[in-house]
PDB file with one MODEL, atoms N, CA, C and O in Angstrom:
MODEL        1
ATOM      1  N   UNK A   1     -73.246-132.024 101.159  1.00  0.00           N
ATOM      2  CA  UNK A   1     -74.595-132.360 101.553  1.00  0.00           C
ATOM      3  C   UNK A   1     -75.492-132.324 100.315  1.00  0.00           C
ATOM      4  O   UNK A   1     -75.425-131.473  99.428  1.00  0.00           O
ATOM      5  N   UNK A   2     -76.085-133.045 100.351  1.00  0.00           N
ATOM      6  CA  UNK A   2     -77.261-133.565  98.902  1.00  0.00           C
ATOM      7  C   UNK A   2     -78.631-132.885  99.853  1.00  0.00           C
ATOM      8  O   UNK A   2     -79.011-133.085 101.007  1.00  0.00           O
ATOM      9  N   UNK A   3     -79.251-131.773  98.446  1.00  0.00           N
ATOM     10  CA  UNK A   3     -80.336-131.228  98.915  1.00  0.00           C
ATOM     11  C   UNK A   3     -81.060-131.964  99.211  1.00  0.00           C
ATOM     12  O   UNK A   3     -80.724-133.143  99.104  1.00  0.00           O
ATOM     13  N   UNK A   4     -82.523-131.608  99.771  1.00  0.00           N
ATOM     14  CA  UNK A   4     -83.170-132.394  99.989  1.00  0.00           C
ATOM     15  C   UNK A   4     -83.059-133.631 101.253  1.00  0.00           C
ATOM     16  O   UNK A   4     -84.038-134.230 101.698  1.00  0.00           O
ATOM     17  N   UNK A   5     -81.869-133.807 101.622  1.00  0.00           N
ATOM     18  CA  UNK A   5     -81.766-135.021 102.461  1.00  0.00           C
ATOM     19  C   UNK A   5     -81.485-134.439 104.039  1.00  0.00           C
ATOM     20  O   UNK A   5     -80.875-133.370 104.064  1.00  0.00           O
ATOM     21  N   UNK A   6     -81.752-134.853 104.973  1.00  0.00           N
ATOM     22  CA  UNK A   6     -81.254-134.271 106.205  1.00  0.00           C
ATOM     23  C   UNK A   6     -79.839-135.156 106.295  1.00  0.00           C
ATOM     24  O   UNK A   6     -79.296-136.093 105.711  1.00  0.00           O
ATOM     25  N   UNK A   7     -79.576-134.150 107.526  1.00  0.00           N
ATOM     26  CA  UNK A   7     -78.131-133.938 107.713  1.00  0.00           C
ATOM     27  C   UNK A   7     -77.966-135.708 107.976  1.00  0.00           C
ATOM     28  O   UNK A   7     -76.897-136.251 107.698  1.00  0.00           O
ATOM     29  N   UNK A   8     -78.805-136.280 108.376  1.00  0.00           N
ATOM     30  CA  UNK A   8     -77.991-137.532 109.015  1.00  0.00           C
ATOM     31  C   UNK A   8     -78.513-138.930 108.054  1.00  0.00           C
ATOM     32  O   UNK A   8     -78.463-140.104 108.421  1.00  0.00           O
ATOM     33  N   UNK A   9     -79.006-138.419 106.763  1.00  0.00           N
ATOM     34  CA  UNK A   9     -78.695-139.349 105.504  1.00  0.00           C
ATOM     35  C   UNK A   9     -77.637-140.242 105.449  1.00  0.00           C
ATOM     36  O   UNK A   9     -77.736-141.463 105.572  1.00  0.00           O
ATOM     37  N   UNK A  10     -76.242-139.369 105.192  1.00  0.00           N
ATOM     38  CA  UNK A  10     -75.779-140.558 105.427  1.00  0.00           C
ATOM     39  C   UNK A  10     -75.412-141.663 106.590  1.00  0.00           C
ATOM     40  O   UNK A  10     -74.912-142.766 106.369  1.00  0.00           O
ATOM     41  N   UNK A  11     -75.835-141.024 108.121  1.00  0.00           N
ATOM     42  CA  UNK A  11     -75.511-141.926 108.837  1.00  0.00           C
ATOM     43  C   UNK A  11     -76.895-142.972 108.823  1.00  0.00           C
ATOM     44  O   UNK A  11     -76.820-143.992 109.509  1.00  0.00           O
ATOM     45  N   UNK A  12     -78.170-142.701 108.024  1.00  0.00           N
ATOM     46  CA  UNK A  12     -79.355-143.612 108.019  1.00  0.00           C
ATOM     47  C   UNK A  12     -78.712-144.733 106.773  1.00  0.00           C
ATOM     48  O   UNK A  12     -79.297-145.795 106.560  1.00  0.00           O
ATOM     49  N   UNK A  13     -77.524-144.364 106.050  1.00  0.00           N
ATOM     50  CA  UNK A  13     -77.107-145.468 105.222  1.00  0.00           C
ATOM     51  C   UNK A  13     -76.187-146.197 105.608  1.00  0.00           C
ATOM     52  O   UNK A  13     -76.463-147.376 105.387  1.00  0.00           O
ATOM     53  N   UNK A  14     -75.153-146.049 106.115  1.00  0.00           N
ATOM     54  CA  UNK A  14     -74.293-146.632 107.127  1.00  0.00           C
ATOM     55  C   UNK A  14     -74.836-147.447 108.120  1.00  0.00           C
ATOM     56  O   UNK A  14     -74.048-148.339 108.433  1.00  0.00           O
ATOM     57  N   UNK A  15     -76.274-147.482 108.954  1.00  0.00           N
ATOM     58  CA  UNK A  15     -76.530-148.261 109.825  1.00  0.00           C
ATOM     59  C   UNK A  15     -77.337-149.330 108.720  1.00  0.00           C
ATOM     60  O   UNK A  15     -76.985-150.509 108.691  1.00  0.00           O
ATOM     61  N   UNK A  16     -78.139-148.968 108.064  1.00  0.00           N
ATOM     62  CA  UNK A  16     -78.542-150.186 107.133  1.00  0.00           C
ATOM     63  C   UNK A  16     -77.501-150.619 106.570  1.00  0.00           C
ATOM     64  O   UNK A  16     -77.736-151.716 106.063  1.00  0.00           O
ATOM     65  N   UNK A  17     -76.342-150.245 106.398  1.00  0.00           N
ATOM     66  CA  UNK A  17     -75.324-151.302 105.695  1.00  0.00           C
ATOM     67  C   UNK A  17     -75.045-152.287 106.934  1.00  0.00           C
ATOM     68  O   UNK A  17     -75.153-153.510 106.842  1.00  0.00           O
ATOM     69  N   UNK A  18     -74.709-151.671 107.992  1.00  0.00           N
ATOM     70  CA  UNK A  18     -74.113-152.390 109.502  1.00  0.00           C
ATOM     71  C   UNK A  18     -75.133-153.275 109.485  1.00  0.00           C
ATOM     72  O   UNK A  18     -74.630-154.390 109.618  1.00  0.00           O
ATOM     73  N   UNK A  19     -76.533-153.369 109.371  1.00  0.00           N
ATOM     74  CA  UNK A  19     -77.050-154.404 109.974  1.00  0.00           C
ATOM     75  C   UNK A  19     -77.419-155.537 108.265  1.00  0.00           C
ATOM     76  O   UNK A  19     -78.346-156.339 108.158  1.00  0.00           O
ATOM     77  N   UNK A  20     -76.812-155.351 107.639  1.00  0.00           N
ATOM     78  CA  UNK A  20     -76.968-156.422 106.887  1.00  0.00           C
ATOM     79  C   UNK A  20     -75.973-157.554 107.079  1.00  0.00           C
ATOM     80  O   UNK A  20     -74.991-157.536 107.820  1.00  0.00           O
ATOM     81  N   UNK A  21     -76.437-158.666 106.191  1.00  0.00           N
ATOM     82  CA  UNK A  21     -75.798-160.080 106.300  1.00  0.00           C
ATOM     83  C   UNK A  21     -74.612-159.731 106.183  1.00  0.00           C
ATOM     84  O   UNK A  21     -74.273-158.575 105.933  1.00  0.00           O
ATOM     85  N   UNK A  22     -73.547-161.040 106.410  1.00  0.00           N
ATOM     86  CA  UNK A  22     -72.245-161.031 106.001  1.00  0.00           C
ATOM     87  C   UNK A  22     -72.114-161.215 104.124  1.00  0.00           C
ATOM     88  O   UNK A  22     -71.391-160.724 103.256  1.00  0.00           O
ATOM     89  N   UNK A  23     -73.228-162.178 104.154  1.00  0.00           N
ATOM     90  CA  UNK A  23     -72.975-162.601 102.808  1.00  0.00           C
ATOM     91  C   UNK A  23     -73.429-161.769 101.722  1.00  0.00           C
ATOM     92  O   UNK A  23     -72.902-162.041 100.643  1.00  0.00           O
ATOM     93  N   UNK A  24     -74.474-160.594 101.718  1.00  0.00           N
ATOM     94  CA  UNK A  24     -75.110-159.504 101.427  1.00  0.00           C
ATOM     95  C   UNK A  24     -73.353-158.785 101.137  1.00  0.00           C
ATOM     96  O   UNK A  24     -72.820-158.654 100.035  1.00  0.00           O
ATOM     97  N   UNK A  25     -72.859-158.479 102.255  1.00  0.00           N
ATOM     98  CA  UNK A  25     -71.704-157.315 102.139  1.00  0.00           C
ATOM     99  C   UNK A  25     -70.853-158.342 101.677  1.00  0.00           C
ATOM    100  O   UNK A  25     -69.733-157.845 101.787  1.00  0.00           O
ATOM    101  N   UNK A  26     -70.751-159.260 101.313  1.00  0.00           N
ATOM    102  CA  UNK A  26     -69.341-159.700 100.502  1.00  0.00           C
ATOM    103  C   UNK A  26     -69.845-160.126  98.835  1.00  0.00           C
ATOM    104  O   UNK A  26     -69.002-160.806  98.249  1.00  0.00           O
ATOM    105  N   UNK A  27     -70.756-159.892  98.257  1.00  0.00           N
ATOM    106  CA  UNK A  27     -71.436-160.017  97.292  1.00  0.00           C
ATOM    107  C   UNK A  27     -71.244-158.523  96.478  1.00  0.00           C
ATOM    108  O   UNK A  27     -70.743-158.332  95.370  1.00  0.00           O
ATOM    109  N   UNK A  28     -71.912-157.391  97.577  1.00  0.00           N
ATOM    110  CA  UNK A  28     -71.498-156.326  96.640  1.00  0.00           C
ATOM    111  C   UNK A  28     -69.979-155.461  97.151  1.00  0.00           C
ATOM    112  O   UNK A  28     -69.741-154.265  96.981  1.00  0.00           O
ATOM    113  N   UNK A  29     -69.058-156.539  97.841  1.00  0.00           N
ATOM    114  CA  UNK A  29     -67.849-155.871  97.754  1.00  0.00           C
ATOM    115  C   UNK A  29     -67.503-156.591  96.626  1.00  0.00           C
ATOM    116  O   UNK A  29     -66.868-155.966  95.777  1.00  0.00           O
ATOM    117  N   UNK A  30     -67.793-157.884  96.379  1.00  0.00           N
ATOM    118  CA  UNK A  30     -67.159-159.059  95.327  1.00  0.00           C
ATOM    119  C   UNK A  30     -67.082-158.020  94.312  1.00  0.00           C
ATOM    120  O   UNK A  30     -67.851-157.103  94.601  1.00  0.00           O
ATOM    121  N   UNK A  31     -66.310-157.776  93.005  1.00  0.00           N
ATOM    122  CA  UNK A  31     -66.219-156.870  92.049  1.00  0.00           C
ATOM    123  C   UNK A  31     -65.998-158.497  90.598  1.00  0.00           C
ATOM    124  O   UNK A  31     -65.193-159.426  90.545  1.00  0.00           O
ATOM    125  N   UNK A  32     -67.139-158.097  89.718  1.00  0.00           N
ATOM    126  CA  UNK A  32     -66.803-158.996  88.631  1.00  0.00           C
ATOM    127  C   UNK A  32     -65.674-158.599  87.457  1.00  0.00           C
ATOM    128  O   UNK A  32     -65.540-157.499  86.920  1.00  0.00           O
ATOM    129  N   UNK A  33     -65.200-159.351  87.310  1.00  0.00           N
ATOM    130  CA  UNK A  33     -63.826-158.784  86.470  1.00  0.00           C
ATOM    131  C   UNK A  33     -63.876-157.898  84.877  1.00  0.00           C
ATOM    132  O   UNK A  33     -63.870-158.730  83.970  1.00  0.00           O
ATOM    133  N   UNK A  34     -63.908-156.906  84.511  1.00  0.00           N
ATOM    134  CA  UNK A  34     -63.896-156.399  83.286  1.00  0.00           C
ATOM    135  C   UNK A  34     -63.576-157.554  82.244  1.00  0.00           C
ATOM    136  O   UNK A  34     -62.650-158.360  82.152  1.00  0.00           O
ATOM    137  N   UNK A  35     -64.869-157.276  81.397  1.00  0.00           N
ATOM    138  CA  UNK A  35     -64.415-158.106  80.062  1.00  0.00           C
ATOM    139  C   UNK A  35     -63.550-157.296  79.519  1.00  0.00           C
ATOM    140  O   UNK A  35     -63.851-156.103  79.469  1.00  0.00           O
ATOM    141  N   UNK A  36     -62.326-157.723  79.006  1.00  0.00           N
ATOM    142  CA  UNK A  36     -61.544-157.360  77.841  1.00  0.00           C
ATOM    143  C   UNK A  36     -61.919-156.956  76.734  1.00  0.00           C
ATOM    144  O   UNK A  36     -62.425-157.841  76.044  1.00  0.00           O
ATOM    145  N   UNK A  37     -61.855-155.564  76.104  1.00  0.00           N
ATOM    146  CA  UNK A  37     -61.980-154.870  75.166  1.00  0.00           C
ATOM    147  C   UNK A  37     -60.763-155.162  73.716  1.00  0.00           C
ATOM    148  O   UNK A  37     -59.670-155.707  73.872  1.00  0.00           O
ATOM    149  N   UNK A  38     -61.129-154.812  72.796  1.00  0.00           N
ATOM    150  CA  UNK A  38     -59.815-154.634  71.684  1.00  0.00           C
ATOM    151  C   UNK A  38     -59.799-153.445  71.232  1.00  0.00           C
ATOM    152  O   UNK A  38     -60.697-152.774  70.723  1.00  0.00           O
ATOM    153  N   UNK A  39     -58.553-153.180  71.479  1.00  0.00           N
ATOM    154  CA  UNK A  39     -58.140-151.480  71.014  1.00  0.00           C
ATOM    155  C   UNK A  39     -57.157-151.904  69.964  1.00  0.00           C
ATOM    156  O   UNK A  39     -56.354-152.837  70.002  1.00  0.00           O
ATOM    157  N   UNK A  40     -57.454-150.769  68.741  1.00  0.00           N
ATOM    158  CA  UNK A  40     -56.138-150.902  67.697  1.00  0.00           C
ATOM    159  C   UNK A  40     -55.085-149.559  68.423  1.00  0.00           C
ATOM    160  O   UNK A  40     -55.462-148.691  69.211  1.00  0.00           O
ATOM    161  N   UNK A  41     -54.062-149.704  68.001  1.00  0.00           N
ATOM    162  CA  UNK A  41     -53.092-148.995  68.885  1.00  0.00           C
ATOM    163  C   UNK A  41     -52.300-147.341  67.377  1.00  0.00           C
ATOM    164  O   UNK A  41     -52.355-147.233  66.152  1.00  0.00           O
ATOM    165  N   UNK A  42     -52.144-147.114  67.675  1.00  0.00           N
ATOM    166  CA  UNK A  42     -51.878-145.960  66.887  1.00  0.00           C
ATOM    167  C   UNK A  42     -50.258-145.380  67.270  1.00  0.00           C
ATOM    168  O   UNK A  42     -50.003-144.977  68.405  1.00  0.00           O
ATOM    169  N   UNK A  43     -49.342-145.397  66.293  1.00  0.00           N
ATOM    170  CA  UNK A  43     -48.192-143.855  66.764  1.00  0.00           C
ATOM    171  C   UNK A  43     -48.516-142.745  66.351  1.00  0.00           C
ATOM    172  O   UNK A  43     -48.913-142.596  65.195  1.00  0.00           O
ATOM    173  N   UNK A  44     -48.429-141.892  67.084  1.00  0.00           N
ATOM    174  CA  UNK A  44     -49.212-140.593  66.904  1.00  0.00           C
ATOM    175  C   UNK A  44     -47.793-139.735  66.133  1.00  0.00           C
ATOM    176  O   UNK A  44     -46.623-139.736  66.518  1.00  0.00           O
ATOM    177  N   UNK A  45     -48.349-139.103  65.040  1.00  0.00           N
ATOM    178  CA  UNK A  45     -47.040-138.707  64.284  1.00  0.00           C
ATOM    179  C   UNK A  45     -48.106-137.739  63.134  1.00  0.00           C
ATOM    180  O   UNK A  45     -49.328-137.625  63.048  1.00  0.00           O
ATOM    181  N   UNK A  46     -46.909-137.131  62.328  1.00  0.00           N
ATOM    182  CA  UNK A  46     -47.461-136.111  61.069  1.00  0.00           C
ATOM    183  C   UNK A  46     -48.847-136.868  60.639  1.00  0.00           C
ATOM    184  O   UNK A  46     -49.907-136.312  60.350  1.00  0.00           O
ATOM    185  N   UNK A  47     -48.533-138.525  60.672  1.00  0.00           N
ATOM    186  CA  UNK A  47     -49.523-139.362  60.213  1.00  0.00           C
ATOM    187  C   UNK A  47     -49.444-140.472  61.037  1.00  0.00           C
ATOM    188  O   UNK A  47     -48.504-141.188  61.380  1.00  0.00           O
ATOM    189  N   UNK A  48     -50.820-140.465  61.320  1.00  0.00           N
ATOM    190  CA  UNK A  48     -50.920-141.612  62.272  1.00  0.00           C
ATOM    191  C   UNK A  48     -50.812-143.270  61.920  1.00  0.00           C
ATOM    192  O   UNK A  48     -51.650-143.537  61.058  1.00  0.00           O
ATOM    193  N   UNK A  49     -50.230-144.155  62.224  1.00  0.00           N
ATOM    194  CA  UNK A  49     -49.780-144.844  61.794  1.00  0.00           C
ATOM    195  C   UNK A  49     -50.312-146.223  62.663  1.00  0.00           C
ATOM    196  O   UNK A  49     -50.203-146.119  63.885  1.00  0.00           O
ATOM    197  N   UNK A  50     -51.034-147.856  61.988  1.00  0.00           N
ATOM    198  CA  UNK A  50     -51.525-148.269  63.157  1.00  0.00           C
ATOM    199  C   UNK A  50     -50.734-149.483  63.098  1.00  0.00           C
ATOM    200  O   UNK A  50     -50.654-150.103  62.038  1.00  0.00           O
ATOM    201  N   UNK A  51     -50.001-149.969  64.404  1.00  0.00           N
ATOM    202  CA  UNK A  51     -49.554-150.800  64.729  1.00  0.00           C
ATOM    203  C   UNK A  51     -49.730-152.330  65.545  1.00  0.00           C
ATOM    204  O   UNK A  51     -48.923-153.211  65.841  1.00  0.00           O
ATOM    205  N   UNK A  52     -51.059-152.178  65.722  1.00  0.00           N
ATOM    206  CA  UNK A  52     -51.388-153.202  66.405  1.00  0.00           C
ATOM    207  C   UNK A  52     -52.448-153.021  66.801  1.00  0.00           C
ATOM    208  O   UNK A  52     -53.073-151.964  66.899  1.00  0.00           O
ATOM    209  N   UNK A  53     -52.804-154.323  67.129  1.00  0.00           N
ATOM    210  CA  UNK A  53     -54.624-154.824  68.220  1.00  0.00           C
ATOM    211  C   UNK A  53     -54.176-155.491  69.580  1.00  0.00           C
ATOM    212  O   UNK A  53     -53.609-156.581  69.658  1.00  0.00           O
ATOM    213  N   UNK A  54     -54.415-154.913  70.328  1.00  0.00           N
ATOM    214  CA  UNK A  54     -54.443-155.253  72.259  1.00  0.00           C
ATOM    215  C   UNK A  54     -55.393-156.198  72.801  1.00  0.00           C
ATOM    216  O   UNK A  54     -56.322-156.461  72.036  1.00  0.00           O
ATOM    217  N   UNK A  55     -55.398-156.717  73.810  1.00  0.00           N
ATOM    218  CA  UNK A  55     -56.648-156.270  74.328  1.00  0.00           C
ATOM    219  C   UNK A  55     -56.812-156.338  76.253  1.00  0.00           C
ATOM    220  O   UNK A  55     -56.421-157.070  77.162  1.00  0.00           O
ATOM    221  N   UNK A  56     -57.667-155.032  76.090  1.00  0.00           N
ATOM    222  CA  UNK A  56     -56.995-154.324  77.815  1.00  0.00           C
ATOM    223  C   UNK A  56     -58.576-154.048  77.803  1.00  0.00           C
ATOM    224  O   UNK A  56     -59.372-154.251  76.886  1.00  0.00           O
ATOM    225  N   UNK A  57     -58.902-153.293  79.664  1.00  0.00           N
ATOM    226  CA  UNK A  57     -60.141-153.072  79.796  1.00  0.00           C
ATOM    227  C   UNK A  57     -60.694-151.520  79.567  1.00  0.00           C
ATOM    228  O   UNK A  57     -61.831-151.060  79.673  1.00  0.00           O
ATOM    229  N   UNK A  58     -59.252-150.813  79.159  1.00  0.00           N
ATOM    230  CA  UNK A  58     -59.086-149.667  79.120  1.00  0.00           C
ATOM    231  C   UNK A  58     -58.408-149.103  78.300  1.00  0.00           C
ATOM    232  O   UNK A  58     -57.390-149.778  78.148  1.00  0.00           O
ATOM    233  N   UNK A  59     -58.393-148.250  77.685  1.00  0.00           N
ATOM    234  CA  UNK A  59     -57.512-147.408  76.918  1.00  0.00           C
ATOM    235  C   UNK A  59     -56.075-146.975  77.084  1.00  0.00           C
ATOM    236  O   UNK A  59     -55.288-146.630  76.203  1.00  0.00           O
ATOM    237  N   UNK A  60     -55.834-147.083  78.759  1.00  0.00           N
ATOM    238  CA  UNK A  60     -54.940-146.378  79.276  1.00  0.00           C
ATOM    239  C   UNK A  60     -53.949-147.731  79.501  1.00  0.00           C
ATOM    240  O   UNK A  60     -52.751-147.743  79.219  1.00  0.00           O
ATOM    241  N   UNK A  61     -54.917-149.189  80.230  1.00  0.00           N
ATOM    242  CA  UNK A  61     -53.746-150.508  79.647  1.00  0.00           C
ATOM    243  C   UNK A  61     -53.588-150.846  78.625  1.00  0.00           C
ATOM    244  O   UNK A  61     -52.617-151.549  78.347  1.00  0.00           O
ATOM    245  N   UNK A  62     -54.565-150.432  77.633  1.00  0.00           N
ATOM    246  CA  UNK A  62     -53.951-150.807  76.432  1.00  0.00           C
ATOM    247  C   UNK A  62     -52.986-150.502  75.626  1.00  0.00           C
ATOM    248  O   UNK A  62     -52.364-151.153  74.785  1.00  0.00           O
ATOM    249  N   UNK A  63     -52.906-148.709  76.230  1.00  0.00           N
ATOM    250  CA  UNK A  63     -51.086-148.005  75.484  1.00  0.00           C
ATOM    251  C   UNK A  63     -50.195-149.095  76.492  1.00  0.00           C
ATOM    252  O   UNK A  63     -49.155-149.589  76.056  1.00  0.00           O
ATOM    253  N   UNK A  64     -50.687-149.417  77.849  1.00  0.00           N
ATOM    254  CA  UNK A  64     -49.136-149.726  78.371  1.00  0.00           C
ATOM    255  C   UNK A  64     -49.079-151.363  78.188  1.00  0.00           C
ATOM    256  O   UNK A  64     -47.987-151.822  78.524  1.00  0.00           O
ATOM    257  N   UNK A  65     -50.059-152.360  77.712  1.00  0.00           N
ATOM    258  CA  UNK A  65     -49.813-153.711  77.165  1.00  0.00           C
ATOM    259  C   UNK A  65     -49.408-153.186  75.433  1.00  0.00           C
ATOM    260  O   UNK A  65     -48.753-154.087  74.908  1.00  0.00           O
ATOM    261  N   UNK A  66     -49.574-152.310  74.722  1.00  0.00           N
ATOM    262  CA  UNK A  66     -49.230-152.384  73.623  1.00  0.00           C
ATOM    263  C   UNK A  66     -47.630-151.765  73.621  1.00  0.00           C
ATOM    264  O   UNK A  66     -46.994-152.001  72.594  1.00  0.00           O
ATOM    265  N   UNK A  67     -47.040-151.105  74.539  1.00  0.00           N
ATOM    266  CA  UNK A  67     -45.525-150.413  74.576  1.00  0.00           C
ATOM    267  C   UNK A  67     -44.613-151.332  74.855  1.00  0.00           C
ATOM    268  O   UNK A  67     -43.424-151.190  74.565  1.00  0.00           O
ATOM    269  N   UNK A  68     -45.150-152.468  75.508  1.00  0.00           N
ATOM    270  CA  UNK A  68     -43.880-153.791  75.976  1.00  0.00           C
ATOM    271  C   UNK A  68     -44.422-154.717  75.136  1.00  0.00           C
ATOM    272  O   UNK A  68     -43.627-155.647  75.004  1.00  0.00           O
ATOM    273  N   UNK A  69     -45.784-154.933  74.285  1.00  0.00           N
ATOM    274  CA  UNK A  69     -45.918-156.040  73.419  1.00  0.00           C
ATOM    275  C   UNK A  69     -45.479-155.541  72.081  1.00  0.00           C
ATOM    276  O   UNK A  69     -45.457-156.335  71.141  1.00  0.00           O
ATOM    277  N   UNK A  70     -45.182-154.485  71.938  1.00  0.00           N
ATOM    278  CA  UNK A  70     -44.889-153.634  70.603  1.00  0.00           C
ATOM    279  C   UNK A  70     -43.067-153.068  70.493  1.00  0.00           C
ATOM    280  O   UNK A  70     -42.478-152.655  69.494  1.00  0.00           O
ATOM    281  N   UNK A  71     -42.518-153.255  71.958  1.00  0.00           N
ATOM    282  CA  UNK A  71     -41.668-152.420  72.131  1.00  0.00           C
ATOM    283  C   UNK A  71     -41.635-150.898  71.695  1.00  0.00           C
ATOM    284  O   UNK A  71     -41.535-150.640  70.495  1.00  0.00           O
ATOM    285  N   UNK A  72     -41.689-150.228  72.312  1.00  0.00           N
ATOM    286  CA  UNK A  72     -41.792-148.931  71.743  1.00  0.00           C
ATOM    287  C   UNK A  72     -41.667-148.038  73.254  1.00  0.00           C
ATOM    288  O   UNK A  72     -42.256-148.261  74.311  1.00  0.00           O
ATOM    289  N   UNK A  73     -40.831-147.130  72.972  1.00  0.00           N
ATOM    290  CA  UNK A  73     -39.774-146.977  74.375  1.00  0.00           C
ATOM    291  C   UNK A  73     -40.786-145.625  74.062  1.00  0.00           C
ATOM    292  O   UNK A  73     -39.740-144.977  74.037  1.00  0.00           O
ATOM    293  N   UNK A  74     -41.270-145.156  73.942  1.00  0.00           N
ATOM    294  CA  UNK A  74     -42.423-144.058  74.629  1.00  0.00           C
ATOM    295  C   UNK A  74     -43.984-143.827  74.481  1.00  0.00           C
ATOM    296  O   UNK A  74     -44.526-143.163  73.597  1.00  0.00           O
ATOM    297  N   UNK A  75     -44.596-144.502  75.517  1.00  0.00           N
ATOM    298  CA  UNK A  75     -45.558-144.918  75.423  1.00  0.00           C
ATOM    299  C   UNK A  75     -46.650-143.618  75.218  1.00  0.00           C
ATOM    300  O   UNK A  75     -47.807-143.650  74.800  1.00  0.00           O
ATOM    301  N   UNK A  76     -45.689-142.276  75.753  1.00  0.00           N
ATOM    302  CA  UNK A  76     -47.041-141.421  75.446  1.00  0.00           C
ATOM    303  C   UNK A  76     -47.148-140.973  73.753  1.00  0.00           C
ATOM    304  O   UNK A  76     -47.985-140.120  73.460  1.00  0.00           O
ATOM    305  N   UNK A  77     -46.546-141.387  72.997  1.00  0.00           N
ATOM    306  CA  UNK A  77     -46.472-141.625  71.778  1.00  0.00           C
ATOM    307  C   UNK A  77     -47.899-142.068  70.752  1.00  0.00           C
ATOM    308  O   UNK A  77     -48.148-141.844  69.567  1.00  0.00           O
ATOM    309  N   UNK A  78     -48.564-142.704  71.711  1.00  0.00           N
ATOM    310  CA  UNK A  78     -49.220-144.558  71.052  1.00  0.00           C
ATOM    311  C   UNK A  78     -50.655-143.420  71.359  1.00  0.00           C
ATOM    312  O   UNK A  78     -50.633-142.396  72.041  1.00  0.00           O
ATOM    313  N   UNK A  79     -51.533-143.862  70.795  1.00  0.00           N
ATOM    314  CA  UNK A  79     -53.120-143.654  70.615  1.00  0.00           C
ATOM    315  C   UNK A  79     -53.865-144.949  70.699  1.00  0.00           C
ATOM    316  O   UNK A  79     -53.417-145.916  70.081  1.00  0.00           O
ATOM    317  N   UNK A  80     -54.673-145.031  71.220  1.00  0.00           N
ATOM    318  CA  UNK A  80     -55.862-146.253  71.669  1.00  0.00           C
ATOM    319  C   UNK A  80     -57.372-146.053  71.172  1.00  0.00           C
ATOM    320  O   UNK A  80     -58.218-145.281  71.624  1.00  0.00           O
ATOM    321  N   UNK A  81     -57.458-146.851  70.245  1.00  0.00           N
ATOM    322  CA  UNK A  81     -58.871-146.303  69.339  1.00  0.00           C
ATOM    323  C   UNK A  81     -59.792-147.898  70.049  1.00  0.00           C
ATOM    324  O   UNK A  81     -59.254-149.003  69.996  1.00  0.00           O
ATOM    325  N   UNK A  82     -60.987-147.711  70.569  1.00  0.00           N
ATOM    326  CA  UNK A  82     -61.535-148.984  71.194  1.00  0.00           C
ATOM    327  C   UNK A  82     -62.081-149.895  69.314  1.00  0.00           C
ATOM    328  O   UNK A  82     -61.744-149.235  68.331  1.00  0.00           O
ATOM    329  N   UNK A  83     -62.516-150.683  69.151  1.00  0.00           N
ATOM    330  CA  UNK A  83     -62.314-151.693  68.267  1.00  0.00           C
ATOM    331  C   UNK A  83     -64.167-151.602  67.901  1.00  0.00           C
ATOM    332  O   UNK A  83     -64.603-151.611  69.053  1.00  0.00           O
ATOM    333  N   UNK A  84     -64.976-151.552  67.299  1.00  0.00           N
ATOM    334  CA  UNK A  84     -66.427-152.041  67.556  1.00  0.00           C
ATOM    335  C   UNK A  84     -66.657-153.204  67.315  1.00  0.00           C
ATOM    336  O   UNK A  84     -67.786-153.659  67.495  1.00  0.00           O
TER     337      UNK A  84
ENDMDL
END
């Protein structure tokens, strides 16, 4: 429960969602697609070592598009530095 709000907050948001348009609720379910980022990719070792540029919307696809575009059979290995 969020201070300040009475108990039936959220059911006063739930009925304003119910009575909106169709096209209203398929607008903000619509999700716009992440622009693609560039990460340089790293093996994490005594010395870090950089092997490549990706590009994922995340850090976390970018170890796993850089482990099958890089081959490299252990991906928790790899470091993801985002690109500026």
């Amino acid at each position: 429960m969020v201070l300040g709000l009475g108990t039936d907050a959220g059911h006063h948001r739930a009925v304003r969602s119910a009575a909106s348009s169709e096209a209203e609720r398929h607008d903000l379910m619509a999700r716009k697609p992440q622009a693609l980022l560039q990460w340089d990719i790293y093996r994490a070792a005594a010395k870090a070592t950089w092997i490549g540029t990706v590009e994922a919307a995340d850090a976390d696809a970018a170890i796993e598009v850089a482990a099958k575009e890089y081959n490299v059979p252990d991906p928790r290995r790899l470091i993801a530095v985002q690109r500026r």
